[in-house]
N, C-alpha and C positions, 0 to 999 in steps of 0.2 A: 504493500500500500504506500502511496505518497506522500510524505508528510508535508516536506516541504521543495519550493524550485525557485530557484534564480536560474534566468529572468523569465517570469513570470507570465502566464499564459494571456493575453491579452484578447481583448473583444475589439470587434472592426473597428468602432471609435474611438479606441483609448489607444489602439494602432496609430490612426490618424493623428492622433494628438501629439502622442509621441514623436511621430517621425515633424510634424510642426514643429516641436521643443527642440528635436535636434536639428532642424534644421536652422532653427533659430541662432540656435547655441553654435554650431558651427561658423555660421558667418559672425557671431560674436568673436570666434576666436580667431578666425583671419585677420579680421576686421582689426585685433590686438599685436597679433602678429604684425602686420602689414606698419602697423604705428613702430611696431618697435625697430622695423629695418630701416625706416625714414630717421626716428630719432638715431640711430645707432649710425649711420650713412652720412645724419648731419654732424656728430661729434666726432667721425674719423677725418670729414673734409677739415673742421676746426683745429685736429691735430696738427696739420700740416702748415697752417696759418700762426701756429704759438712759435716763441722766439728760443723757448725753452728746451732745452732736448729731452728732460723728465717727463715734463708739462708733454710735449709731444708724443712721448711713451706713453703717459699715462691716461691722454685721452683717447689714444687708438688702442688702448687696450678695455678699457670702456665700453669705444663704439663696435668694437669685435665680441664683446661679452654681451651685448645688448642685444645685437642681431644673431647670438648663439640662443638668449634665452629663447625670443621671440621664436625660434625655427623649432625651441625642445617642447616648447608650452604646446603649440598645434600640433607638431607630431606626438605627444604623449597623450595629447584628448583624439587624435582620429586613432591611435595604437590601440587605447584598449576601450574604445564604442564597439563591438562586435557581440553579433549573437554566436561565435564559435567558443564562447566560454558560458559554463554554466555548470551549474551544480544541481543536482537532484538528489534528495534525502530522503530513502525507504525506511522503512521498519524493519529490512535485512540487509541493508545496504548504502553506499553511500557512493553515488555516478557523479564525476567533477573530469572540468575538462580544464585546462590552465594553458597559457603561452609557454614555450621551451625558448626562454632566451629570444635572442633577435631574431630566431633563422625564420620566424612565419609559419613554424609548424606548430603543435600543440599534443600536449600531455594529455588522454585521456584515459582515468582510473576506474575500475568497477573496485570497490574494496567493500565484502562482506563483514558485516560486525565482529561474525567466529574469527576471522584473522585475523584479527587483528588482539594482538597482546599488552600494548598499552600505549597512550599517546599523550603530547605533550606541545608545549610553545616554544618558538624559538624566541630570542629578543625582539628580531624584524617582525612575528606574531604568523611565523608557518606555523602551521599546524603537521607536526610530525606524526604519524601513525611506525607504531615496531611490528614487522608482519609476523605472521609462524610459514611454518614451509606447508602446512598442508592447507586448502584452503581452496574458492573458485574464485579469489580474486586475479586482477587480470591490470597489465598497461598496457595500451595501443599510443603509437605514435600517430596522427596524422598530419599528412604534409601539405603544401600551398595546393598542389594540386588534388587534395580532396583525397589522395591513396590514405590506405591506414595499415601500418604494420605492427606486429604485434609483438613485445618487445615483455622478454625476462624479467620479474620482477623481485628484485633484491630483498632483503628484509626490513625495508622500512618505506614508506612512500611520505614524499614533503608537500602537505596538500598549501598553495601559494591561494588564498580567496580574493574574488574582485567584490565582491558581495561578502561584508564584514558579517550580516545579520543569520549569511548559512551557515558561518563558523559560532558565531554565537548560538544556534540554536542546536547545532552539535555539543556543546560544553555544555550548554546551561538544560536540557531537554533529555539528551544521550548521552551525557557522561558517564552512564554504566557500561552502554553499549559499544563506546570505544575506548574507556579504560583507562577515561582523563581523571586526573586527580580532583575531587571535589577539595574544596577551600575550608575551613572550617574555622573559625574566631573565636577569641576568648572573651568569654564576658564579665564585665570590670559591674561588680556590684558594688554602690558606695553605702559603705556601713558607718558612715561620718553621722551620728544620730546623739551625739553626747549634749546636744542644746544649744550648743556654742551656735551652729545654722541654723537661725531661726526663721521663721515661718514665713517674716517679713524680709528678710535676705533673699529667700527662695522662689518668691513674689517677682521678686526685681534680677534675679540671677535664675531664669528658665532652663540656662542649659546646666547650671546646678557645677558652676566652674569654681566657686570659692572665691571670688576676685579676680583670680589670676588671669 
């Protein structure tokens, strides 16, 4: 059964709407782009006009850092708009499909909950899965041209989400089912009850801090 999907099944007008929104959204980002190679074009001409040789360094290094942003911002919003990533979350399974680096091709995972042995976060916030060897989990490579090959899967899979909310409902939903550590907190009872805080302190100090 499906629990949960990114990106999410849409109806004919919320298609429409969509594809309005990005389209909106994309000539916003040209639109920014295209700003940043003028300003960044006018401060490398201005380099060459300064008297200074720093000054001349330091404002073509500027205007070259300015028309880099502008060309990374557009390329990292058209890189990852694609419906060839997506995540789908069963009740025996977990289907995620992720980008493989630059090359244009793409990771996709079947990873059953039985193989999975325990999981965890990296600092950047992958989501690591440690596999067992027996199992029908599965990784497929697919390439620019739509081939798919089916590719050995190690004992650990690094699941990368473009949809923060499929990883959250994996930890906070299934965290028995992939074997993520639940969090657990200590609870700090104040037994501060000697009189000294009194009633009308406690009035005026709601979070019950003492002053401090």
């Amino acid at each position: 059964m499906l629990l949960y999907e990114y990106p999410p099944k849409l109806t004919r007008s919320e298609r429409q709407q969509k594809a309005l929104h990005d389209l909106t959204e994309h000539k916003k980002m040209r639109r920014n782009m295209f700003k940043n190679f003028i300003l960044g074009a006018v401060i490398v001409a201005l380099s060459f006009l300064a008297q200074n040789v720093i000054i001349e360094i330091v404002l073509l290094v500027l205007g070259v850092l300015n028309i880099a942003v502008g060309a990374l911002l557009y390329w990292y919003f058209a890189y990852y708009r694609t419906a060839d990533v997506y995540t789908r979350i069963y009740d025996d399974r977990i289907e995620h499909s992720q980008r493989r680096g630059f090359s244009g091709s793409y990771l996709e995972y079947v990873l059953y909950y039985d193989s999975i042995k325990k999981s965890y976060q990296t600092n950047s916030g992958v989501l690591v899965c440690e596999l067992s060897d027996s199992g029908e989990s599965t990784l497929t490579v697919r390439k620019k041209d739509g081939t798919a090959e089916p590719q050995p899967l190690t004992d650990r899979a690094e699941l990368d989400f473009q949809d923060t909310a499929s990883k959250l409902y994996l930890i906070e939903k299934l965290s028995d089912k992939i074997k993520y550590p639940r969090k657990e907190y200590n609870v700090i009872d104040d037994e501060d009850d000697d009189g000294y805080y009194s009633e009308e302190d406690k009035k005026w100090d709601k979070l019950h801090k003492h002053g401090l």
